[in-house]
N, C-alpha and C positions, 0 to 999 in steps of 0.2 A: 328596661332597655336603656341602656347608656351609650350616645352617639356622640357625635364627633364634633358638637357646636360650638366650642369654645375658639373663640380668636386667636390667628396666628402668635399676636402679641402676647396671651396671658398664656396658651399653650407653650409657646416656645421663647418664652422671655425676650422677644426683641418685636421691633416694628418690622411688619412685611418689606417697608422699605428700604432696611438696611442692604441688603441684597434680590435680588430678583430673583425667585427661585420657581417662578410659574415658567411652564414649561412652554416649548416653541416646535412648531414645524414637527408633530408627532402623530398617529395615525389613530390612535385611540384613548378616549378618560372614559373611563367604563365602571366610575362609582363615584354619581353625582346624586346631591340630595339637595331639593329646591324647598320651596317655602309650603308644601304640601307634605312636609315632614316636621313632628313638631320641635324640632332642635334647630328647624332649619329656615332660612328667610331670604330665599333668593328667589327669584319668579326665573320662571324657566328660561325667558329670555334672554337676560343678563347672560348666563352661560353661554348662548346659541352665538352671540356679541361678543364674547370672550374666544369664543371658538375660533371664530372669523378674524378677528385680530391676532391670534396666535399661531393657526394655523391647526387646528385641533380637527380634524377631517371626521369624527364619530366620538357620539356621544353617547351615553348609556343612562340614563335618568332611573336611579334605584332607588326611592322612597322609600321610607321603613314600613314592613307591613306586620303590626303583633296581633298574638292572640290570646295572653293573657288580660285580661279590662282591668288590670293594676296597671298595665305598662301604657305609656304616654301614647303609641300610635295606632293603641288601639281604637278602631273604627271612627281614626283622627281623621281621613278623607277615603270616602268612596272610590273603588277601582273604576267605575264611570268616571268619575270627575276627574283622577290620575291619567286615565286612557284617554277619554280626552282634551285634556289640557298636552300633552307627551303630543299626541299624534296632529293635534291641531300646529300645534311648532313643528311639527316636523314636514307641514307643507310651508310654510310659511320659509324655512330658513333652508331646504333643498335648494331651491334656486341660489344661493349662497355659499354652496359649497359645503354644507356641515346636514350630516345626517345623523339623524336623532331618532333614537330608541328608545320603548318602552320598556322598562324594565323595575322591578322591586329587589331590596333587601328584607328579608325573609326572619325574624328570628326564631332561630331553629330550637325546642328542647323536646326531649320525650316524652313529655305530659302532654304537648297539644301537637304531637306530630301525628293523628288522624285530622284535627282541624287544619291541619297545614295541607295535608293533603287533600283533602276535600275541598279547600283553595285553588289548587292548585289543576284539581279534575276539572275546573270550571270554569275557572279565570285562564285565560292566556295572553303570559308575557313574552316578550322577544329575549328578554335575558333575566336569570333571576339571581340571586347574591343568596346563599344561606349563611346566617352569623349567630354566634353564641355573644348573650351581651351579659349586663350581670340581671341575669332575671331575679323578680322581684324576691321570691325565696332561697336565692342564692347566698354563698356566704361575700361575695365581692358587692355586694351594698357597698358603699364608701363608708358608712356610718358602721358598718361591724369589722370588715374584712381583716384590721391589722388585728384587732384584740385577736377575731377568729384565729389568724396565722399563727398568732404567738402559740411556741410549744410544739406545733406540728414540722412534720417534716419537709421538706419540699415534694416528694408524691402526695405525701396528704394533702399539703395547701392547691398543687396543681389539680388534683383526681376529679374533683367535679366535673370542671371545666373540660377536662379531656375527656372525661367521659362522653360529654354533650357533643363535643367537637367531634370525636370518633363519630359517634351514632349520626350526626351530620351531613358526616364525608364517605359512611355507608350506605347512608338511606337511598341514592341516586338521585334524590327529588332536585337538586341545582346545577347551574350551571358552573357556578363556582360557589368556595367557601372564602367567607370572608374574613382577613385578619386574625388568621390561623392562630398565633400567637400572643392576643390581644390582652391574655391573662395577665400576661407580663404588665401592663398598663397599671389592672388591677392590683398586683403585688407589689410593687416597686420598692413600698416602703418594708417591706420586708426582706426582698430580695432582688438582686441586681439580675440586668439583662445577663451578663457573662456567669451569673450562678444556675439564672435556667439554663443558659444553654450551655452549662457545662451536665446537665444531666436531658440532652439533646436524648437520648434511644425512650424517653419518658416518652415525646412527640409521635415516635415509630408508629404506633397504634392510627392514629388519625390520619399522620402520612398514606400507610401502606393502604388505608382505605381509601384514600384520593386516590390510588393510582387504583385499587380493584374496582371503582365505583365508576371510571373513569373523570370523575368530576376534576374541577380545574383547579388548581391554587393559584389565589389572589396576591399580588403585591403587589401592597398596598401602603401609599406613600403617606397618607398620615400619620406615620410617626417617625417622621422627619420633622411637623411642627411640633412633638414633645421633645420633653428634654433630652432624650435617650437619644435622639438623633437618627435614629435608621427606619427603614423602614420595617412593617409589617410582614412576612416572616423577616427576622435579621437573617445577616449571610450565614450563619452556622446551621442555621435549620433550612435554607435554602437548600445549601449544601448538602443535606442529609436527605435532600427530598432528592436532587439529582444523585446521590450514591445509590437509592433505594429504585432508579428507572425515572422518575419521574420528569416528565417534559411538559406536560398540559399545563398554559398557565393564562391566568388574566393579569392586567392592570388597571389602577384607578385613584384618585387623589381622593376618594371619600370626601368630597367639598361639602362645608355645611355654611359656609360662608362665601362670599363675592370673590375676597380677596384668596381663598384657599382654592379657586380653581385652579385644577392642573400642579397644585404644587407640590415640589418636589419628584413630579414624573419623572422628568427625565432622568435623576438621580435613579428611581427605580428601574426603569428601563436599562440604565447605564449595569446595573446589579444585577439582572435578569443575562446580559449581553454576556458580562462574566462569569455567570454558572455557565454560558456553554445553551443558553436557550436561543435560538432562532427566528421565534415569531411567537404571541401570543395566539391564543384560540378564543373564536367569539363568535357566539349565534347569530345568523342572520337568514332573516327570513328562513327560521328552521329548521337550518342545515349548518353545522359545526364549520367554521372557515379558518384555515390558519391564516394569520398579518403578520407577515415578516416583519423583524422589527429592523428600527434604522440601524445602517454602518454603526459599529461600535467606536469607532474615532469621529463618529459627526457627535456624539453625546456625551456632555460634562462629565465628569469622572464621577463617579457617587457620591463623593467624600465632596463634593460643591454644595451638596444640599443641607450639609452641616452651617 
């Protein structure tokens, strides 16, 4: 599993400080990962503070949860001790204005989707994240994945990963999928964001299973601090996701750091506004809720978060 811990600065070649891209006066970050994950090192508070000062009205606390025992989160921290750490904050900072959700990221493959599930019969979260990372036997290891690419085609180098991601966004087990496109992260050095997604109908599959599964697609602003600059799905696959019906969506800054709260939300929000979405969807207390999302003239234009 490969998560999102590296700093704004070595992620995105500049200091957080050049621009302010942490987001303000928004209704939901609904992909936060605290110091109970092990890429991550923020104690839940700090965010709860961060919230309050920005105006971040709901939180979704999604700790990585694996189940292969080569991958780092595996049985990194007990769902006791997640639940309650999550739920003890979330009396503490309701009086504050900011309510706080338990929630996990899930990584999803079909070798341990009976143990996922069987998690899942027994444990209950308020929101869950399913995400494809590069699992251990995967060829997107950092240490093989260009040699792997060289020679293949781009279906060949995508097909794992879609495979995984389809079966995912079939299974119904989430509430959302996470960073639909995250492949792209993994390939770069072989292939440009505008090469995948000129072979955009490759996605179709995992798409059309979001919308039959009814699960939600995530955009997801961490990769705004990579070099690529957009977010998770980019607009061309968004785009294909509303040609194909698609309307069910979440958001979330996948923060694994202090300074990566919230950031670049608004940018994704501003992206969401322009496909023509209206409100995300988000679990609460058990029941599916749409959140309108703000006026699309109160949020920076996407292209701010570059």
């Amino acid at each position: 599993m490969s998560g999102d811990g590296s700093s704004v600065e070595a992620a995105a070649g500049r200091s957080p400080d050049d621009r302010d891209r942490n987001a303000h006066d928004l209704p939901l970050d609904a992909h936060l990962h605290t110091d109970l994950s092990p890429d991550g090192d923020v104690p839940i508070d700090v965010y709860a503070a961060l919230a309050v000062e920005r105006g971040i009205r709901e939180l979704a606390i999604t700790d990585h949860v694996d189940f292969d025992a080569r991958d780092p989160a595996y049985e990194y921290a007990s769902f006791e001790r997640r639940e309650r750490t999550v739920r003890e904050a979330a009396e503490r900072w309701a009086p504050r204005g900011v309510t706080i959700r338990f929630g996990a990221e899930l990584t999803y493959n079909t070798a341990w989707d009976a143990d996922l599930r069987r998690h899942l019969a027994t444990h209950a979260y308020d929101f869950t994240i399913g995400s494809v990372h590069d699992w251990p036997d995967s060829p997107y290891v950092p240490w093989k994945v260009r040699s792997w690419a060289t020679g293949r085609s781009l279906a060949e180098a995508l097909g794992p990963y879609l495979e995984q991601i389809t079966a995912a966004a079939r299974s119904g087990l989430f509430d959302t999928i996470g960073h639909i496109d995250v492949v792209r992260r993994y390939l770069h050095a072989s292939w440009s964001a505008p090469e995948i997604y000129g072979a955009v109908e490759l996605f179709e599959p995992a798409l059309r299973a979001l919308i039959g599964s009814g699960t939600a697609l995530e955009l997801n602003s961490s990769g705004y601090r990579h070099p690529a600059h957009e977010a998770y799905p980019g607009p061309p696959l968004l785009a294909r996701y509303r040609e194909l019906g698609g309307t069910v969506v979440t958001a979330g800054s996948d923060a694994h750091r202090e300074q990566q709260f919230a950031w670049g939300l608004e940018a994704a929000y501003r992206v969401l506004a322009e496909a023509g979405i209206t409100a995300l969807t988000f679990r609460r207390d058990g029941v599916r809720t749409r959140i309108p999302l703000p006026d699309p003239s109160s949020i920076p234009s996407a292209g701010d978060a570059a």
